[in-house]
C-alpha positions in Angstrom: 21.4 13.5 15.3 24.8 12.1 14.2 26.4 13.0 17.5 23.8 11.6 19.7 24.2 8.1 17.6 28.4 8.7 18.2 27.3 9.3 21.7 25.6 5.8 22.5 28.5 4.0 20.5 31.1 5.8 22.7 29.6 5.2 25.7 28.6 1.5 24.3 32.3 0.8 23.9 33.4 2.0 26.7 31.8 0.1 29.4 32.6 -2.9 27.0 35.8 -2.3 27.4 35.7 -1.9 31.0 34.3 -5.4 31.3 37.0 -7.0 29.4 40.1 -5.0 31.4 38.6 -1.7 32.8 38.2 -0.4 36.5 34.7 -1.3 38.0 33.7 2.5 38.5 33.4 2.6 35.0 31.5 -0.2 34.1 28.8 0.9 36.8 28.8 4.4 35.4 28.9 3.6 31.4 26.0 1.2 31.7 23.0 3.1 32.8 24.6 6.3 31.1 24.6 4.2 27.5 20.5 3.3 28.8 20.1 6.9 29.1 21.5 8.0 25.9 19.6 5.5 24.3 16.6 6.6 25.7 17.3 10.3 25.0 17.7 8.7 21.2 15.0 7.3 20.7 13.1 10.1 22.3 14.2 11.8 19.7 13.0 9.9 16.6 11.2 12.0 13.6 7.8 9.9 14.7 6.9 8.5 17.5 4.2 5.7 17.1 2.7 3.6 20.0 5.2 0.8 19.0 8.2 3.4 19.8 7.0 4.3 23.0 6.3 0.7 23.5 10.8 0.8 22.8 10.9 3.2 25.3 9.4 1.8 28.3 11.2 -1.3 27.6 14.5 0.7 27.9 13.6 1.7 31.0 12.5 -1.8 32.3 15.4 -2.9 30.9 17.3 0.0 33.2 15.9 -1.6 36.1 16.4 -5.3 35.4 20.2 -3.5 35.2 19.6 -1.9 38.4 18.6 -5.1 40.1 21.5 -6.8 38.9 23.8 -5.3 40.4 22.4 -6.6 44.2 22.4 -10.0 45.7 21.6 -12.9 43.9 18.2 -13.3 45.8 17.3 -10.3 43.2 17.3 -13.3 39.9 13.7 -13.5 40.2 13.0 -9.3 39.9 15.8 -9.4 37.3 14.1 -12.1 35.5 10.7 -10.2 35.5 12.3 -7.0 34.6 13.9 -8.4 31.3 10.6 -10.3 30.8 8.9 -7.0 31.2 11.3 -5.6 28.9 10.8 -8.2 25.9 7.3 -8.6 26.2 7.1 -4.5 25.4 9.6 -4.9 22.5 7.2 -7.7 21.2 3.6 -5.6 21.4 5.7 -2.8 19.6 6.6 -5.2 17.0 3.3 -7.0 16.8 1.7 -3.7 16.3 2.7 -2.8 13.4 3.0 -6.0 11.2 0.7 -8.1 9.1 0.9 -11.5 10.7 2.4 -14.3 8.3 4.3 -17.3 9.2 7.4 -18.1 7.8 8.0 -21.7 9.2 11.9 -22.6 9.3 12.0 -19.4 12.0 9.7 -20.6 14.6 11.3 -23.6 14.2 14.8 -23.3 14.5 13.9 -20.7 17.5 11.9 -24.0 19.4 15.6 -26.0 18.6 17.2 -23.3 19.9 15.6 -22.9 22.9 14.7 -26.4 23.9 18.8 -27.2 23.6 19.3 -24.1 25.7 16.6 -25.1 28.5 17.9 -28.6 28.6 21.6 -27.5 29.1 20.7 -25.1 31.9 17.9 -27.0 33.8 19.9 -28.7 36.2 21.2 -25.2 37.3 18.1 -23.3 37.9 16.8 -25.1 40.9 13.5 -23.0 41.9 14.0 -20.3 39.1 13.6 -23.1 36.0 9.7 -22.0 35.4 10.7 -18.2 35.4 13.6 -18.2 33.0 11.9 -20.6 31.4 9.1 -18.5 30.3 11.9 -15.7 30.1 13.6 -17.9 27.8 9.8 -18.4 25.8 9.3 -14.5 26.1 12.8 -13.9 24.2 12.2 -16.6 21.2 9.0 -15.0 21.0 10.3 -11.3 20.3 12.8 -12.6 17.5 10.2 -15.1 15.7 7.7 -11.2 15.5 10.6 -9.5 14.7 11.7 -12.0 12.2 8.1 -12.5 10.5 8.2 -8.6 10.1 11.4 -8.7 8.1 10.9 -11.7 6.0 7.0 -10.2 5.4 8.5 -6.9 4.3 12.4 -6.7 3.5 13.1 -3.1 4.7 15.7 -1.2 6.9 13.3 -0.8 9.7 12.8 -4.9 10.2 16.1 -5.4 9.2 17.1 -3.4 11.7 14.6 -4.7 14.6 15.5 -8.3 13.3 19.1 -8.0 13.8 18.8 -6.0 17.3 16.4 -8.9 18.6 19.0 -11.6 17.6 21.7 -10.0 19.5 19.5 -9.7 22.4 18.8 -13.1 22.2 22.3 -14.0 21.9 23.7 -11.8 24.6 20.6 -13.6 27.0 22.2 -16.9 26.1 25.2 -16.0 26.4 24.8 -14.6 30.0 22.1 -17.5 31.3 25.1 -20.1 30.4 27.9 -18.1 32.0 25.9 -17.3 34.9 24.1 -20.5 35.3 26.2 -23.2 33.9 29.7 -22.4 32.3 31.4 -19.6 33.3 34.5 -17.9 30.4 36.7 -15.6 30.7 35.2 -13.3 27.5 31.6 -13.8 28.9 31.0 -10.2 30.4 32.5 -8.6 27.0 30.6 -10.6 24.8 27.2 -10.2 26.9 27.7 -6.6 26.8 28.9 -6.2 23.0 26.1 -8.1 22.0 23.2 -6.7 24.4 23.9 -2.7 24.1 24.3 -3.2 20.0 20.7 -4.9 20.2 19.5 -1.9 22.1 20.8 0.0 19.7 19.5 -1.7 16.5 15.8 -1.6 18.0 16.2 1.9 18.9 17.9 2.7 15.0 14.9 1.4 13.6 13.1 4.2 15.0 14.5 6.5 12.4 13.9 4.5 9.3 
């Protein structure tokens, strides 16, 4: 099992790397093959629950958000859904196997979060505000369960799907605001860093 985790970081890194200075090839082969890995990963988890399946088939709708991607920008809206699909899975995995409690400051501070982000990218979106708005919604939403989880029962496992939910969100900021509104120079390195380690922290938790 150790080699399949050194697998996914060495792939992981990899097409990182190729986004900060690497060829292209590589970072259109080391993308789906880190998906892949991480799917062969968590296939491979002691127990499978409904809420890990759940993980899975949001790794693969994540695959074809990916997928989709990589065509014409007339695609944003099938991207869009595909990540949406993607979080909304995490989410009913997470919801399913937690004892609902609210712990205030985190809805909160998500609502700041997002309201600052929406307001900073809606002159941008043109006829995709709605959609990424409610992709934007769908996102808060899978840190606030993950983060009720953790602060409802401190253990590896939320931990683990607490931290891998924040670096999605992050790495969905991150690339909304460099796509839509600001582009930087360490965007596509940072996006990725962030996004294939939340993958991988939602996948870990599987094994605790």
């Amino acid at each position: 099992m150790l080699w399949s985790f050194i697998a996914v970081v060495f792939s992981g890194w990899l097409f990182v790397d190729a986004t900060y200075r690497g060829p292209k090839w590589q970072r259109w082969l080391f993308k789906p093959v880190t998906l892949l890995l991480l799917l062969a990963l968590a296939a491979q988890a002691p127990v499978l629950t409904p809420a890990g399946y759940l993980i899975i088939l949001g790794l693969v709708a994540t695959m074809v958000g990916d997928a989709l991607l990589l065509l014409r920008d007339e695609r944003m809206m099938y991207v869009i859904g595909a990540y949406f699909l993607s979080h909304l899975l995490y989410t009913i995995g997470f919801a399913s196997q937690m004892t609902f409690t609210v712990f205030w400051p985190l809805p909160i501070a998500l609502l700041i979060i997002g309201a600052v982000l929406i307001a900073v990218l809606w002159p941008r979106l043109a006829e995709l505000r709605w959609p990424i708005c409610t992709f934007v919604g769908m996102t808060l939403l899978m840190v606030w369960i993950a983060g009720e989880q953790y602060f409802a029962r401190s253990t590896d496992h939320s931990f683990s799907l607490l931290t891998g939910t924040c670096l999605l969100l992050l790495s969905t900021i991150l690339w909304l605001i460099s796509h839509f509104r600001y582009p930087f120079s360490a965007a596509k390195a940072t996006i990725a860093a962030s996004y294939f380690a939340g993958h991988f922290l939602i996948v870990r938790s599987l094994y605790f």
